[in-house]
C-alpha positions as CSV (number, residue, x, y, z in Angstrom):
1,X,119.5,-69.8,63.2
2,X,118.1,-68.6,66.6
3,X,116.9,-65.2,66.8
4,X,116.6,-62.6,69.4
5,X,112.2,-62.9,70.2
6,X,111.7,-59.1,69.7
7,X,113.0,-59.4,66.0
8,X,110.1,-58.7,63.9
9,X,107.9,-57.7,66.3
10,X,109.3,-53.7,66.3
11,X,111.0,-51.7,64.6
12,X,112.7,-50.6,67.1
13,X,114.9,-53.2,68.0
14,X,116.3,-52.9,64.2
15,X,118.3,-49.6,65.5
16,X,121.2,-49.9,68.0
17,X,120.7,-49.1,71.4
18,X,120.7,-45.1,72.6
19,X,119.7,-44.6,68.4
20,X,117.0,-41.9,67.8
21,X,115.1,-42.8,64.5
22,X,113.1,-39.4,64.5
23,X,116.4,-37.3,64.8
24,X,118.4,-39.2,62.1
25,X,117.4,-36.7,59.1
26,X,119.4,-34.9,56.1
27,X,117.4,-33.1,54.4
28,X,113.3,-33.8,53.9
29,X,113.8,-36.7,51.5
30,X,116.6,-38.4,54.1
31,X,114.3,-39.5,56.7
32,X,114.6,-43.0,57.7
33,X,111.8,-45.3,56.8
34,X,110.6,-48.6,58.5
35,X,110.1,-51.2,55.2
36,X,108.6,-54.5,54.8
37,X,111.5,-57.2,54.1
38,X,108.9,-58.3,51.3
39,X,108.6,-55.0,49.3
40,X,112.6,-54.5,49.0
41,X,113.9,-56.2,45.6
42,X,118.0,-56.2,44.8
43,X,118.8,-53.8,41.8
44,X,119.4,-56.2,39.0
45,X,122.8,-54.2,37.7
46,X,124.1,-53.6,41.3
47,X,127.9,-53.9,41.1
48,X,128.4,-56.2,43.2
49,X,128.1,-60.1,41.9
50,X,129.0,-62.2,44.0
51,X,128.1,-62.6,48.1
52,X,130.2,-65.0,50.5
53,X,127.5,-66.7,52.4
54,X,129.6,-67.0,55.3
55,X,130.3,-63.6,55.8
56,X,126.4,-62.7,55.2
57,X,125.7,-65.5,58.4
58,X,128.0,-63.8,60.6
59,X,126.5,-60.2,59.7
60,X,123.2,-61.7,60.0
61,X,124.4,-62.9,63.9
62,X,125.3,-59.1,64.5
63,X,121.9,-57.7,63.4
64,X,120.3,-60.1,65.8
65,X,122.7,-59.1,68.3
66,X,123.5,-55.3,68.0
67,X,120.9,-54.0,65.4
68,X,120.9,-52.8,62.0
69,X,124.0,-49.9,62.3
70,X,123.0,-48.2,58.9
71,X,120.1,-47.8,57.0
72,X,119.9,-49.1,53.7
73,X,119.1,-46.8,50.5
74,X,116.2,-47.2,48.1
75,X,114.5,-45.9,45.6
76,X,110.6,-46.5,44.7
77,X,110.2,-48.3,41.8
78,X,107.5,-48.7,39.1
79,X,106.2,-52.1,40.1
80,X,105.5,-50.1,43.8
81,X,108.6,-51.6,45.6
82,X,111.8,-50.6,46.6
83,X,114.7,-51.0,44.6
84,X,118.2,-51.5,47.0
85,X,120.9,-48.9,45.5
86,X,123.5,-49.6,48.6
87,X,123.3,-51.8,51.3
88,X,121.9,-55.3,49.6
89,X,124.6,-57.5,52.1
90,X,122.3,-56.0,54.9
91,X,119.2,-56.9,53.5
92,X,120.4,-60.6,53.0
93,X,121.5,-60.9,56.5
94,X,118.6,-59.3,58.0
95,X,116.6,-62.2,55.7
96,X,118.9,-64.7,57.0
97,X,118.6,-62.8,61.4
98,X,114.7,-63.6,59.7
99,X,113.6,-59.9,60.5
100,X,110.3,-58.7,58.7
101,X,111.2,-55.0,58.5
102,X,114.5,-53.0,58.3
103,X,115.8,-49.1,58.1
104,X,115.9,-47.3,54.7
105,X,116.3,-44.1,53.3
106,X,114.3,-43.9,50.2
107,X,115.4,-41.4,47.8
108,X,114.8,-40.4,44.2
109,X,117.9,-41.0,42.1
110,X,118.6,-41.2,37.9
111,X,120.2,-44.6,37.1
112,X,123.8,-43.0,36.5
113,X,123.1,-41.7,40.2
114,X,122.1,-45.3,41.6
115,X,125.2,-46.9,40.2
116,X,127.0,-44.2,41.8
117,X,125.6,-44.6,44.9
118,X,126.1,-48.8,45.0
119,X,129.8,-48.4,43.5
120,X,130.6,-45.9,45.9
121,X,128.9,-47.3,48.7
122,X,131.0,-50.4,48.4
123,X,134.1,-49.7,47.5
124,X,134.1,-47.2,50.8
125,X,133.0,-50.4,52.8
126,X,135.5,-52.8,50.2
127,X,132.7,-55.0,49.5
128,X,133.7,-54.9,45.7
129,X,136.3,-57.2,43.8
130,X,138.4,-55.7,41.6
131,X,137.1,-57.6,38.8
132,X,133.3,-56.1,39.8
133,X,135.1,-52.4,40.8
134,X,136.4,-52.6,37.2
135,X,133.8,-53.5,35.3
136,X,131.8,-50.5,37.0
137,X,134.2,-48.4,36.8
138,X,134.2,-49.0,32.8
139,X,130.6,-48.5,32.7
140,X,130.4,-45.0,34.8
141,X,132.8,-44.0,31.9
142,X,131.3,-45.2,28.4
143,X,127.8,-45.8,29.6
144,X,127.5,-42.4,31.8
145,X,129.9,-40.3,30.0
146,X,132.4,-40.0,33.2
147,X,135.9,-39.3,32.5
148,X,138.3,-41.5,34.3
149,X,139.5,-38.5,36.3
150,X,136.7,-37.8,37.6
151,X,135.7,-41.7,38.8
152,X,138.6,-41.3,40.4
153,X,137.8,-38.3,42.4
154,X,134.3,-39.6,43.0
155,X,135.9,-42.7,44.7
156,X,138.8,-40.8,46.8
157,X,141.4,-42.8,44.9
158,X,144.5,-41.6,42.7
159,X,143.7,-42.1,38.8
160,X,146.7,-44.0,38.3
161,X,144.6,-46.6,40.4
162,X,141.6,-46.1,38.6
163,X,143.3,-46.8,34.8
164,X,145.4,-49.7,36.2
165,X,142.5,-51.1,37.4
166,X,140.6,-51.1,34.0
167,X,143.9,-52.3,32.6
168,X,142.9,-55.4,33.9
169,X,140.0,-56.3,31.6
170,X,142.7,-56.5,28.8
171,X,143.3,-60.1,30.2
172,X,142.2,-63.4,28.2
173,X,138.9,-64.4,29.0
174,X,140.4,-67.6,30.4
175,X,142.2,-65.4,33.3
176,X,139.4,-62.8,33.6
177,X,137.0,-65.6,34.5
178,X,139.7,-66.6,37.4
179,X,140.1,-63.3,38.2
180,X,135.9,-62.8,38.9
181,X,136.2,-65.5,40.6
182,X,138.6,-64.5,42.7
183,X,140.9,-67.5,41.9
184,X,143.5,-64.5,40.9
185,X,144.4,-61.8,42.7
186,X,144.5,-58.2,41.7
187,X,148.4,-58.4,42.6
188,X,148.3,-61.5,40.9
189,X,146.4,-60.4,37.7
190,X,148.5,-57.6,37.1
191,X,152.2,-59.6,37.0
192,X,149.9,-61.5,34.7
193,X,148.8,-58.4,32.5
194,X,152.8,-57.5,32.3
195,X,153.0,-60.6,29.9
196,X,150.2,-59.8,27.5
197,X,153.0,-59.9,24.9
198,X,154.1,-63.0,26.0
199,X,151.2,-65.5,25.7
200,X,153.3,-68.8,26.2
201,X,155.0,-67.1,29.2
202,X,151.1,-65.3,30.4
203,X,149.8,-69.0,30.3
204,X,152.9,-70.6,32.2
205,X,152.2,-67.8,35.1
206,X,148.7,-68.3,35.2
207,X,148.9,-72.2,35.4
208,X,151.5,-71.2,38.8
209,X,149.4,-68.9,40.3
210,X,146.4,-71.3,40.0
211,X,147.8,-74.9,40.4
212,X,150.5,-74.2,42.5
213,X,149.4,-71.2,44.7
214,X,152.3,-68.9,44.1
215,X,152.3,-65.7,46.0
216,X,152.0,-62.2,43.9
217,X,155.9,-61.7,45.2
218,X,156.7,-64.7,43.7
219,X,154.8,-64.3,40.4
220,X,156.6,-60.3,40.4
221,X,160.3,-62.1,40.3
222,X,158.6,-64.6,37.4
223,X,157.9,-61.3,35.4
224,X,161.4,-60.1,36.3
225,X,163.1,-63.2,35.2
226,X,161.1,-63.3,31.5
227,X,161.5,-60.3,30.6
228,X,165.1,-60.1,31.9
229,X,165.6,-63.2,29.3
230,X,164.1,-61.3,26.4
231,X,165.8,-58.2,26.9
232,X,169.0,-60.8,26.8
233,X,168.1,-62.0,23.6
234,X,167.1,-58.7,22.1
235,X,170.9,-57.7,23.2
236,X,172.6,-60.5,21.4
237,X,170.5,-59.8,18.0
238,X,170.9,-56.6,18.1
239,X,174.7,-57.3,18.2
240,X,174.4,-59.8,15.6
241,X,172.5,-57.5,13.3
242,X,175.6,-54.5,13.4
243,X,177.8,-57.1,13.1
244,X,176.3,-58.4,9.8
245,X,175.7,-55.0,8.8
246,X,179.8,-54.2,8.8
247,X,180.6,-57.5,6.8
248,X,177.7,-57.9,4.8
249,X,179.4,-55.4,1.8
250,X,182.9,-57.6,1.5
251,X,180.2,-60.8,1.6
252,X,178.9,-59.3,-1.2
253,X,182.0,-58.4,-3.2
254,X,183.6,-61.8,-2.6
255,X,180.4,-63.4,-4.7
256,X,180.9,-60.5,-7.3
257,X,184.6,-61.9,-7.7
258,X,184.1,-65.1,-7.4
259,X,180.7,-65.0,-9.7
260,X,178.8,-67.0,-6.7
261,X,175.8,-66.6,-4.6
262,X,177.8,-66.0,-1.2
263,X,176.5,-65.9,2.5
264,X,177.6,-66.1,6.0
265,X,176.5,-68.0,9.1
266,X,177.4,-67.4,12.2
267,X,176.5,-68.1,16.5
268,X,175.9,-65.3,18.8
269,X,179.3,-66.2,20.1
270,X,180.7,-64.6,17.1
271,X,181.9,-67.7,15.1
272,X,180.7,-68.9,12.4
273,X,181.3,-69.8,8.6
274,X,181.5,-68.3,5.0
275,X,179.4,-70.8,2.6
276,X,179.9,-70.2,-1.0
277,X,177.1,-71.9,-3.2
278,X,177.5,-73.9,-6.8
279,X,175.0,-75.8,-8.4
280,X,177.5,-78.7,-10.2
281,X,181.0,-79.5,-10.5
282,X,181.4,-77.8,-13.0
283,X,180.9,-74.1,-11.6
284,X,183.0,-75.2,-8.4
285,X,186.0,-75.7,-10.4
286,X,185.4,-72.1,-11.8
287,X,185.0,-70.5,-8.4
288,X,188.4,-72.9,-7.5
289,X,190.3,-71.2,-10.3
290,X,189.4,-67.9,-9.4
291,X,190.5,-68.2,-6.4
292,X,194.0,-69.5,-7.2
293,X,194.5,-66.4,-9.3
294,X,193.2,-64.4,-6.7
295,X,196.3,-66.0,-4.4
């Protein structure tokens, strides 16, 4: 990729034009620091996973053209490097623009406070799935001890948001794997999630979404229409049951006349059929002759 010549050269050129390094402070431990590409290592938990290579080429095209906008944060680790808490797509495009320093603030930060920093930093900018924005989420709260309200206060977003995002990790490992990948969508994922007590109908969805590209609209009416059909079905039994309920005592005191085992089938039309059981000719002719009497 071509390059501007001054890149590497100065550090200077890293900063936009009209940009004052010396008066860019916030507070004595903010100051922005010229590093060495080579002693700035990504942090090995960072949230996010997974970096589309085209998008990092055309941020690494507006470094060499306009500068790096925002410094990136560190902290100093015990191998004597610096460890990237937010801002690691900037450091791969300014490897890729092939500078040999960059910007950073370098600050002192616990763990729970560098996860922070990278989930917030990224979700504010959207660089997060909401398969990685889940999983971090999940680990601010059982790792860190944060309650779900306030992740979602730390992150500016309504805790209805927050929990129906970690809702989503209830999915089979076969979708979640999709879903990382970002074969699913999060509108997809959670018409998918509606059917978790559907499996057959989960797996039919899924197999849509994925084969034939359906769109999170048309996976939402899919939902509608299954669980319209159960609630059908649950209807009609439900029916059936009172109606069995009513008849089941005469049922009963037909056999007790008729000295049978006694039954009755019947559709959830309502017809249906009274069987009377015998085990030989003998006992039908019996139950015949009671029932003449009966007449």
């Amino acid at each position: 990729m071509a390059t501007n010549k001054g890149l590497g050269k100065g550090f200077d050129i890293l900063m936009p034009k009209g940009f004052s390094v010396s008066n860019v402070t916030a507070g004595s431990d903010d100051r922005i620091h010229k590093l060495s590409i080579d002693t700035i290592v990504p942090k090995s938990d960072q949230p996010r996973k997974n970096f589309d290579q085209l998008q990092l080429e055309q941020l690494a095209r507006s470094i060499s053209e306009q500068g790096i906008l925002q410094p990136i944060v560190v902290v100093k680790n015990k191998q004597n490097m610096y460890t990237i808490i937010a801002g690691e797509r900037r450091w791969r495009a300014s490897q890729i623009a092939g500078l040999n320093e960059m910007p950073a603030i370098v600050r002192e930060a616990s763990e729970h406070q560098q996860l922070e920093l990278a989930l917030l930093e990224n979700v504010q900018r959207a660089d997060l799935s909401s398969f990685e924005q889940a999983l971090t989420v999940v680990r601010l709260h059982e790792q860190f001890n944060q309650s779900y309200e306030e992740i979602a206060q730390r992150l500016g977003k309504a805790y209805t948001s927050i929990i129906n995002l970690v809702r989503l990790l209830a999915l089979p490992e076969y979708i979640l794997k999709a879903f990382e990948d970002r074969l699913v969508t999060e509108g997809h994922a959670r018409s998918i999630l509606a059917l978790q007590k559907n499996p057959k109908e989960q797996k039919k969805l899924f197999d849509l979404i994925v084969g034939k590209g359906i769109s999170v609209r048309q996976a939402e009416q899919f939902v509608v229409s299954v669980k319209k059909n159960n609630e059908q079905v649950i209807d009609k039994t439900a029916k059936s049951k009172i109606s069995d309920s009513k008849i089941k005592k005469s049922v009963q005191q037909i056999g007790i006349v008729l000295g049978a085992k006694t039954l009755i089938q019947h559709s959830k039309r309502g017809s249906g059929k009274l069987v009377i059981n015998y085990k030989n000719e003998e006992e039908l002719n019996a139950i015949l002759n009671k029932m003449k009497n009966l007449s």
